[in-house]
C-alpha positions as a Markdown table, in Angstrom:
| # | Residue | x | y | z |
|---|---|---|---|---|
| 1 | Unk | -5.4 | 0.1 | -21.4 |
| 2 | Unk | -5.6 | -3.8 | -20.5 |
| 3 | Unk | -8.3 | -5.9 | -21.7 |
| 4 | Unk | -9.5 | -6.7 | -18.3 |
| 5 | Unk | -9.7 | -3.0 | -17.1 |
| 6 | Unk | -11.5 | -1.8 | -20.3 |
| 7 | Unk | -14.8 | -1.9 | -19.4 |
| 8 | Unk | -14.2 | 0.6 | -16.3 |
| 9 | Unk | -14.1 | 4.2 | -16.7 |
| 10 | Unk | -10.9 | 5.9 | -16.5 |
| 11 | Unk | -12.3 | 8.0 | -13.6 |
| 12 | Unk | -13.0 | 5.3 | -11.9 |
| 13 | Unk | -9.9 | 3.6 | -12.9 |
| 14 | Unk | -8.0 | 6.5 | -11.1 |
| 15 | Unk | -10.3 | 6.5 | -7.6 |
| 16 | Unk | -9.6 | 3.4 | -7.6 |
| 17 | Unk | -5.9 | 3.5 | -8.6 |
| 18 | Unk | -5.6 | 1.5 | -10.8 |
| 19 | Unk | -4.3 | 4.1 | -12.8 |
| 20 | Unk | -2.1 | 7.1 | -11.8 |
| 21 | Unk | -4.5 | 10.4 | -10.6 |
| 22 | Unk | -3.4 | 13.8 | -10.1 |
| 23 | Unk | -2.7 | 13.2 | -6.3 |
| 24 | Unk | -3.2 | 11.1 | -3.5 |
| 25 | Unk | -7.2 | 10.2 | -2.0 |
| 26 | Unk | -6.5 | 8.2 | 0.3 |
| 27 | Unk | -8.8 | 9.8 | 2.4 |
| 28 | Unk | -12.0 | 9.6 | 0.4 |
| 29 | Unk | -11.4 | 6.0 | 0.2 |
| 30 | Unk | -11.2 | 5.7 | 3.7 |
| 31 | Unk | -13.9 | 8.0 | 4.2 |
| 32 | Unk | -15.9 | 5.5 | 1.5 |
| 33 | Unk | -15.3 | 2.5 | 3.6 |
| 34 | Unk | -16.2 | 3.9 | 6.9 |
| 35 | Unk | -19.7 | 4.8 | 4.6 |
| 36 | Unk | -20.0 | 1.3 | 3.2 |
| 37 | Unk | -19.5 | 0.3 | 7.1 |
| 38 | Unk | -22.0 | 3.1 | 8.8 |
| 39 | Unk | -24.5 | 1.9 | 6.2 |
| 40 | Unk | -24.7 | -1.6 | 6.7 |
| 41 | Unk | -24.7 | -0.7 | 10.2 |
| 42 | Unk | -27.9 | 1.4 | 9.7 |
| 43 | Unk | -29.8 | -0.9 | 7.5 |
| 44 | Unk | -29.1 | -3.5 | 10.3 |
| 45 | Unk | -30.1 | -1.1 | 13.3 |
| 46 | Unk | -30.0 | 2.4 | 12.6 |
| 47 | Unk | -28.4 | 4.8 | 14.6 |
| 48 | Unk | -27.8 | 2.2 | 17.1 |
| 49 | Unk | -25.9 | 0.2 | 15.3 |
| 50 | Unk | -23.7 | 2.8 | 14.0 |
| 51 | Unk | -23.2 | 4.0 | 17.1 |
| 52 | Unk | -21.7 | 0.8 | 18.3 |
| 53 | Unk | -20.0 | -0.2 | 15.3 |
| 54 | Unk | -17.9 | 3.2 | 15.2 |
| 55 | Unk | -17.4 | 2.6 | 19.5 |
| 56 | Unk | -15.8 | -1.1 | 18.2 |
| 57 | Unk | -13.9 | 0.0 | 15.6 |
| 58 | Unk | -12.2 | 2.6 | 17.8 |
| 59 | Unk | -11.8 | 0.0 | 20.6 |
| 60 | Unk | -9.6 | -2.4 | 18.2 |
| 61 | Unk | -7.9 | 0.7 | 16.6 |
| 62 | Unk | -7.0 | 1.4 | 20.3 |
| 63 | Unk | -6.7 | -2.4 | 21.6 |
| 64 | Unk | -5.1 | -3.6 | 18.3 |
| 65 | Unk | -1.0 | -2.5 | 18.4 |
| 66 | Unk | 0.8 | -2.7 | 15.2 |
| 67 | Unk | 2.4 | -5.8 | 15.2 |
| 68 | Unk | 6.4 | -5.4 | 16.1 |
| 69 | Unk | 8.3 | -5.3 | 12.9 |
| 70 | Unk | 10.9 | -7.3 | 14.3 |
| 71 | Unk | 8.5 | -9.7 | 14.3 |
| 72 | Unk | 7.1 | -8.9 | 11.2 |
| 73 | Unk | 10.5 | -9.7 | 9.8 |
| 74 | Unk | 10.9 | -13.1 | 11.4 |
| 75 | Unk | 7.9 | -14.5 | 10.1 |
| 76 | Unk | 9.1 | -13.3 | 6.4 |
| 77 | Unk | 12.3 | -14.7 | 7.4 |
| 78 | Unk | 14.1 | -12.3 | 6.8 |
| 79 | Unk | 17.7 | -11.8 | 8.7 |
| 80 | Unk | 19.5 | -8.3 | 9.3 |
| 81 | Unk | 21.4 | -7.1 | 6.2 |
| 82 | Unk | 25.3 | -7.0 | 7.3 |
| 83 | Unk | 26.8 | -3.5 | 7.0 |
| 84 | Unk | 30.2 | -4.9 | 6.6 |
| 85 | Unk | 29.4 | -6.9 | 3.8 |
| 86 | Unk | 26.5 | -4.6 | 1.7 |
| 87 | Unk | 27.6 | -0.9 | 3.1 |
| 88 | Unk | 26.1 | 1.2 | 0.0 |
| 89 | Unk | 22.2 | 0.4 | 1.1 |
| 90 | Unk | 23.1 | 1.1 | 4.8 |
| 91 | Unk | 24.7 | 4.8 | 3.3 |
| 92 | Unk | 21.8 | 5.4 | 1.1 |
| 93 | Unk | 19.4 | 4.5 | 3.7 |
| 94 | Unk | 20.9 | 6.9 | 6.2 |
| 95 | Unk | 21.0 | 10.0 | 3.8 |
| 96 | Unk | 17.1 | 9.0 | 2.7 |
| 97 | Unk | 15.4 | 8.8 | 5.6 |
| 98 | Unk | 17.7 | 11.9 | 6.9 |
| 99 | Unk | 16.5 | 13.9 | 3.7 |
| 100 | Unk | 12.5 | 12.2 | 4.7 |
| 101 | Unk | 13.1 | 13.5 | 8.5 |
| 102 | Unk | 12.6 | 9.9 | 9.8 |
| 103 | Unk | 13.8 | 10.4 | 13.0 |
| 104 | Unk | 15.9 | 7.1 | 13.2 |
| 105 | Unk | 17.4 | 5.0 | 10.6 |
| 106 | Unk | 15.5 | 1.8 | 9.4 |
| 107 | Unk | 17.3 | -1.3 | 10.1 |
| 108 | Unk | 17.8 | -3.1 | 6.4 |
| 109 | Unk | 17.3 | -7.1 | 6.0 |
| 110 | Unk | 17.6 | -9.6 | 3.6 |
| 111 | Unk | 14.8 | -11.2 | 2.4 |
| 112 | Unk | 15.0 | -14.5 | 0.9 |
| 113 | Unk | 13.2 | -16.0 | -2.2 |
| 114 | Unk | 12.9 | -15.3 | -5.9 |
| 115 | Unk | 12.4 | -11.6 | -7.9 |
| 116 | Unk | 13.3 | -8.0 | -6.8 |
| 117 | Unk | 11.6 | -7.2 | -3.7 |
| 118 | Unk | 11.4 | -5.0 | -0.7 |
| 119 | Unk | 8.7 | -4.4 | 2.3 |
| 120 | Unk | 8.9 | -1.8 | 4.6 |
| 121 | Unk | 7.1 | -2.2 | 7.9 |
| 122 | Unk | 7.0 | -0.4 | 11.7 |
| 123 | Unk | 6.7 | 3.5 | 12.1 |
| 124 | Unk | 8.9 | 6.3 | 11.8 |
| 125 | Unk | 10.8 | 5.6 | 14.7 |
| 126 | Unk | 11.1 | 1.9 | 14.2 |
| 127 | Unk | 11.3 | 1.3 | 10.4 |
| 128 | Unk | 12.6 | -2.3 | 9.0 |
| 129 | Unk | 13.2 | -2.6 | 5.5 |
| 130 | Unk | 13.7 | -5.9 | 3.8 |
| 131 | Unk | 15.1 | -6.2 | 0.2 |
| 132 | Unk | 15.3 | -9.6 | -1.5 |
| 133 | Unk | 18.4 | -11.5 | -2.7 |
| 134 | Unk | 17.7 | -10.6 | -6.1 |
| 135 | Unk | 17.8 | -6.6 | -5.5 |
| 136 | Unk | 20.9 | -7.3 | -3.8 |
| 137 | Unk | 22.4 | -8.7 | -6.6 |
| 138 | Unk | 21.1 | -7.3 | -10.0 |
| 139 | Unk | 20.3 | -3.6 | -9.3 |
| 140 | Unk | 22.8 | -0.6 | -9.8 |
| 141 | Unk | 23.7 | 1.5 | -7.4 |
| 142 | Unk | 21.2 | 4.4 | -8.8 |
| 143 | Unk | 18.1 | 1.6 | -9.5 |
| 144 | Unk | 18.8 | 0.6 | -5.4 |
| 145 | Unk | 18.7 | 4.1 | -4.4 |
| 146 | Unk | 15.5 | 4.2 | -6.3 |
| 147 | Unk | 14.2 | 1.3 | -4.4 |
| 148 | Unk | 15.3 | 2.1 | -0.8 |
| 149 | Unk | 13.6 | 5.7 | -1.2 |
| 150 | Unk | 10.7 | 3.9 | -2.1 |
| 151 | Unk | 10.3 | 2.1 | 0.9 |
| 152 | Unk | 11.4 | 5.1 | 2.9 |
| 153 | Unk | 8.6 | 7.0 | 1.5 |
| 154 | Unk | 6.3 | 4.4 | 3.0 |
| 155 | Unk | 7.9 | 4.9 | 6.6 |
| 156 | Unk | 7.5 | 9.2 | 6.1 |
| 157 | Unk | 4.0 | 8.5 | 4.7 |
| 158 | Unk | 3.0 | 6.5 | 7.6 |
| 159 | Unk | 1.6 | 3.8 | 5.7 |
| 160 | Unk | 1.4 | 1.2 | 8.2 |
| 161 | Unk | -0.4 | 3.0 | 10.5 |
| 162 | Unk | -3.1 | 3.6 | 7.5 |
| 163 | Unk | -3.1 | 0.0 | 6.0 |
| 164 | Unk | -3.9 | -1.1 | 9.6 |
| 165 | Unk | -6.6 | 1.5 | 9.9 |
| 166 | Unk | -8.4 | 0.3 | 6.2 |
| 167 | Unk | -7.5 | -3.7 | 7.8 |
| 168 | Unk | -9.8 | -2.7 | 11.2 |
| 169 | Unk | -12.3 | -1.0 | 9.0 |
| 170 | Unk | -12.6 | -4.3 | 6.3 |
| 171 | Unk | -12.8 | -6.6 | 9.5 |
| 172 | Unk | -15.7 | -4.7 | 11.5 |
| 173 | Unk | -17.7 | -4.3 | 8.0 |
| 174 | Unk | -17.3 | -8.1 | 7.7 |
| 175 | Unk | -18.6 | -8.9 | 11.0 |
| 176 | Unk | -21.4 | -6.7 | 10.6 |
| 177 | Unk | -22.5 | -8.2 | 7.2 |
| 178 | Unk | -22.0 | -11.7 | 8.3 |
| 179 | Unk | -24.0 | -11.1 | 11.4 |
| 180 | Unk | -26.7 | -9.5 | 9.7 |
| 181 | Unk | -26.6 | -12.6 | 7.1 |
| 182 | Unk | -26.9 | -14.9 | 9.8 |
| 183 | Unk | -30.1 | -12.3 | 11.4 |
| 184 | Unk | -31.9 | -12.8 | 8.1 |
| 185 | Unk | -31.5 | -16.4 | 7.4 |
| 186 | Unk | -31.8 | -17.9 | 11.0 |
| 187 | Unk | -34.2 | -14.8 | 12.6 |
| 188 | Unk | -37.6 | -14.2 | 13.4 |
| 189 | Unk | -38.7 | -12.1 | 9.7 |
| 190 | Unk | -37.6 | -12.5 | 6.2 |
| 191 | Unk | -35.6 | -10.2 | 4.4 |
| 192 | Unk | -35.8 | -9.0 | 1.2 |
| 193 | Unk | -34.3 | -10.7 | -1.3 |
| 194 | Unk | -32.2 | -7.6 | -2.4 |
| 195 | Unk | -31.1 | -7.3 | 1.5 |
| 196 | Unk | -29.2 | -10.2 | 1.2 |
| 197 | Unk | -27.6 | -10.3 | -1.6 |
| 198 | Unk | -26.6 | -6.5 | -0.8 |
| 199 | Unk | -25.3 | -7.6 | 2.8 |
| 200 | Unk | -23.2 | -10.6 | 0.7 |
| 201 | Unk | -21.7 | -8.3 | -1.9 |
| 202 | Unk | -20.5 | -5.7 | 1.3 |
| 203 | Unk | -17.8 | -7.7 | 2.5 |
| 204 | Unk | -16.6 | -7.5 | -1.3 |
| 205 | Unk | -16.8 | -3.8 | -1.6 |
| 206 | Unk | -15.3 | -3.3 | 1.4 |
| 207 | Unk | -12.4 | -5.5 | 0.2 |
| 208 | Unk | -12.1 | -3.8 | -2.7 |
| 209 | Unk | -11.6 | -0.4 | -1.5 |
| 210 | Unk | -9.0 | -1.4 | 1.3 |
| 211 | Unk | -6.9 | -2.9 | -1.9 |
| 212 | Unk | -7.5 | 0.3 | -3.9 |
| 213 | Unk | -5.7 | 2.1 | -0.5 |
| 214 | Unk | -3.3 | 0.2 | -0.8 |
| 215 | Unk | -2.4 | 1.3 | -4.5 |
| 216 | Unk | -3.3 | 4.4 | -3.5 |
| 217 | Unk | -0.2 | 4.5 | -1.4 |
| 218 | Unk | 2.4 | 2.9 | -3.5 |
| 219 | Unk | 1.7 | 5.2 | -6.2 |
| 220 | Unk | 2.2 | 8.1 | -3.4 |
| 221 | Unk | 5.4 | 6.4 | -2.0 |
| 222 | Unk | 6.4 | 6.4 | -6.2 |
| 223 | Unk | 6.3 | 10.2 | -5.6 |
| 224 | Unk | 7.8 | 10.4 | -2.6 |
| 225 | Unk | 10.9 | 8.5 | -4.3 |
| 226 | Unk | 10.9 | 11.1 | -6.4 |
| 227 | Unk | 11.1 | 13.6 | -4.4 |
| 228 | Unk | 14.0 | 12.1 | -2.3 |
| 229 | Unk | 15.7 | 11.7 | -5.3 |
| 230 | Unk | 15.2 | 15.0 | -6.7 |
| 231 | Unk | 13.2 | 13.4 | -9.7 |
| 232 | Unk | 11.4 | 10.4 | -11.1 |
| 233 | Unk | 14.1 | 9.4 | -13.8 |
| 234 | Unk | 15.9 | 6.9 | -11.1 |
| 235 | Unk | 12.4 | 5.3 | -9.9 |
| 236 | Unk | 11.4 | 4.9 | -13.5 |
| 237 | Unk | 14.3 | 3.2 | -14.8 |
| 238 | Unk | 14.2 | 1.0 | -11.7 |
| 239 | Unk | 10.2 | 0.0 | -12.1 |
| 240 | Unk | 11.5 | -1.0 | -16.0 |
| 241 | Unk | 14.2 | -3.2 | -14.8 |
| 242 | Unk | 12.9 | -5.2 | -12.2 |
| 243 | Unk | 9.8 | -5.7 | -14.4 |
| 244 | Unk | 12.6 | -7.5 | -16.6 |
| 245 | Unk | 14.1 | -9.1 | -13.9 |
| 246 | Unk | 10.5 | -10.3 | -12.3 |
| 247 | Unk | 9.3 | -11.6 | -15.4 |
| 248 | Unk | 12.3 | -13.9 | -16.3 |
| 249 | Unk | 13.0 | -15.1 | -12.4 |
| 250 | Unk | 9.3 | -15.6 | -11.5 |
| 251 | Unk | 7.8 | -17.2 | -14.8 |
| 252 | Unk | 5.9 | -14.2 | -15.5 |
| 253 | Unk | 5.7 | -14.0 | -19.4 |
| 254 | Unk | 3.1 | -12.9 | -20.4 |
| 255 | Unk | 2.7 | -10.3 | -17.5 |
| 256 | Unk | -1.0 | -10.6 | -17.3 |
| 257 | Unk | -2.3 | -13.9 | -17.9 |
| 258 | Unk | -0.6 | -14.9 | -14.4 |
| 259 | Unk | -2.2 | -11.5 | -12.6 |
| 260 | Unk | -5.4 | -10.7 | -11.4 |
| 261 | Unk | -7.7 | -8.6 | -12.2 |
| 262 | Unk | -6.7 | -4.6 | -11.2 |
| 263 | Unk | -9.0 | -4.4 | -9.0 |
| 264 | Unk | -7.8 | -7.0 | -6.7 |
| 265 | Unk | -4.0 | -6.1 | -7.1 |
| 266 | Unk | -2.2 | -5.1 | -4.1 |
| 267 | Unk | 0.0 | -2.5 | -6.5 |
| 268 | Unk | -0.8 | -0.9 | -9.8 |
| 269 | Unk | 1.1 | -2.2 | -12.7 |
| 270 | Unk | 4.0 | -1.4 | -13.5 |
| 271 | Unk | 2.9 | 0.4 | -16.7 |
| 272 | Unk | 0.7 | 2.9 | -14.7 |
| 273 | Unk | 2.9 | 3.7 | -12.0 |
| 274 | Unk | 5.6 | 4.7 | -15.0 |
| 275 | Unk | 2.8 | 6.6 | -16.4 |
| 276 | Unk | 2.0 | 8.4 | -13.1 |
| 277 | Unk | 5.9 | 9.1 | -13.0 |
| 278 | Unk | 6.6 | 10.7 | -15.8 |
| 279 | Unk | 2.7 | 13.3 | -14.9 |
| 280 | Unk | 4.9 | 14.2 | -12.6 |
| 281 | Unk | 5.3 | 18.6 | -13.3 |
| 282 | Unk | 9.0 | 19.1 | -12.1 |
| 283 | Unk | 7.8 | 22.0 | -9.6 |
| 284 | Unk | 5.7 | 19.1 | -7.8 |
| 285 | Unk | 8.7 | 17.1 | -6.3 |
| 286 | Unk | 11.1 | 19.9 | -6.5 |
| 287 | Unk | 8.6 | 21.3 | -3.7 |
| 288 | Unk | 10.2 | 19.0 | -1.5 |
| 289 | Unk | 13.4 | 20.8 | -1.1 |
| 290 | Unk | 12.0 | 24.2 | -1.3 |
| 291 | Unk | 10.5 | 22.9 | 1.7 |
| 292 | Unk | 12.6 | 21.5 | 4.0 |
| 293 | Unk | 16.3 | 21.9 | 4.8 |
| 294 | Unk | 18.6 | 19.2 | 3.5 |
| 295 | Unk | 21.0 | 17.9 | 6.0 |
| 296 | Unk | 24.7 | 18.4 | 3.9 |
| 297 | Unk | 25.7 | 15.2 | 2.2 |
């Protein structure tokens, strides 16, 4: 356990994955921010206010389309991966996201900068994938695999489509805070004093819990790999060596001292999703195929 993450309990540690849990709850973090949201809303203006916070959040969930991932990849810069030139990602991307049921292939990019990388964006019927120089270059075919199932995972998970639900949730609670800030420093009555700072600290927890979805997903696309691949060995040995490859490209020695805290990570380390790998009982991903019919390959 890490110095900084110490003083948090481990169950608290896992809701909030940092650390592996038993299984995805992504929902009871969702359902914890739309609490955090209805309750500042009712301290503001009761029912009232919940009432139309919930109508405005499902206006922008409605309003707000997922931006395109083509466009998603320009402003990364990415450019489309040639098939000619890299044909092994294109193969193992088709026989993925066949075995994941997306129903058409992602399109692959190549994403410049330093370290191994790859971001998955769009929806199951429009999936990009960009995967950095560096994972071009310095993975094996297996530790590739590992990655691009990864990212397929996202697409079959629907991640998108959650991260921009938890993105509309952190935005309404923040306008509902701030306004009620500016209600108790600029209105007619005066607050208590522990009304305002809890209305300051919402935005945080708010925040907080949208980045623990966020873990909360990549350690569910780590088992996802895992079941695409029929087991967690190829994911794990992948995780250890772009760690490596991270650390020496990207300056990061020692790991930590360049990070912050858990709690405001966008993934879990790399220790703990290895750790909620190897938790994995073999009858949990071989469920997959049991499942669903494989297409021959």
């Amino acid at each position: 356990m890490t110095q900084q993450n110490a003083p948090i309990s481990a169950f608290v540690q896992r809701f909030l994955a940092i650390q592996p849990g038993g299984m995805s709850h992504a929902g009871a973090l969702l359902a914890c921010m739309i609490g955090v949201l209805a309750g500042c809303a009712w301290m503001l203006g009761g029912l009232t206010m919940i009432i139309s916070a919930a109508m405005a959040v499902a206006l922008m969930l409605a309003i707000t389309p997922m931006m395109s991932p083509d466009v998603v990849m320009k402003l990364l810069g990415a450019k489309p991966l040639d098939p000619k030139a890299f044909p092994v990602p294109h193969e193992m991307v088709r026989l993925l996201s066949a075995r994941a049921g997306i129903g058409e292939m992602p399109k692959l990019f190549r994403l410049p900068g330093k370290g191994v990388n790859a971001i998955t964006t769009g929806t199951k019927t429009a999936t990009r994938i960009a995967i950095s120089d560096d994972a071009l270059h310095t993975l094996s075919p297996r530790q590739m695999r590992a990655v691009l199932a990864h990212e397929v995972a996202h697409a079959w998970h629907g991640d998108t489509r959650i991260l921009l639900i938890t993105d509309v949730l952190y935005r309404a609670t923040w306008t509902v805070a701030i306004f009620g800030l500016a209600l108790f420093l600029f209105g007619d009555f005066t607050p208590s004093g522990w009304m305002i700072a809890l209305f300051g600290a919402i935005p945080t927890i708010s925040f907080l819990l949208q980045r623990a979805v966020i873990r909360d997903r990549e350690f569910a696309a780590d088992h996802g790999a895992s079941d695409l691949l029929n087991g967690p060995e190829d994911m794990i040995d992948a995780l250890l060596h772009i760690d490596q490859i991270n650390r020496k490209r990207m300056g990061l020695i020692p790991y930590r001292s360049t990070q912050p805290p858990g709690l405001l990570d966008t993934h879990p380390s790399v220790r703990a999703r290895i750790d909620g790998l190897r938790a994995l009982k073999p009858g949990t991903w071989q469920k997959f195929f049991e499942n669903r019919q494989m297409p021959d390959a």
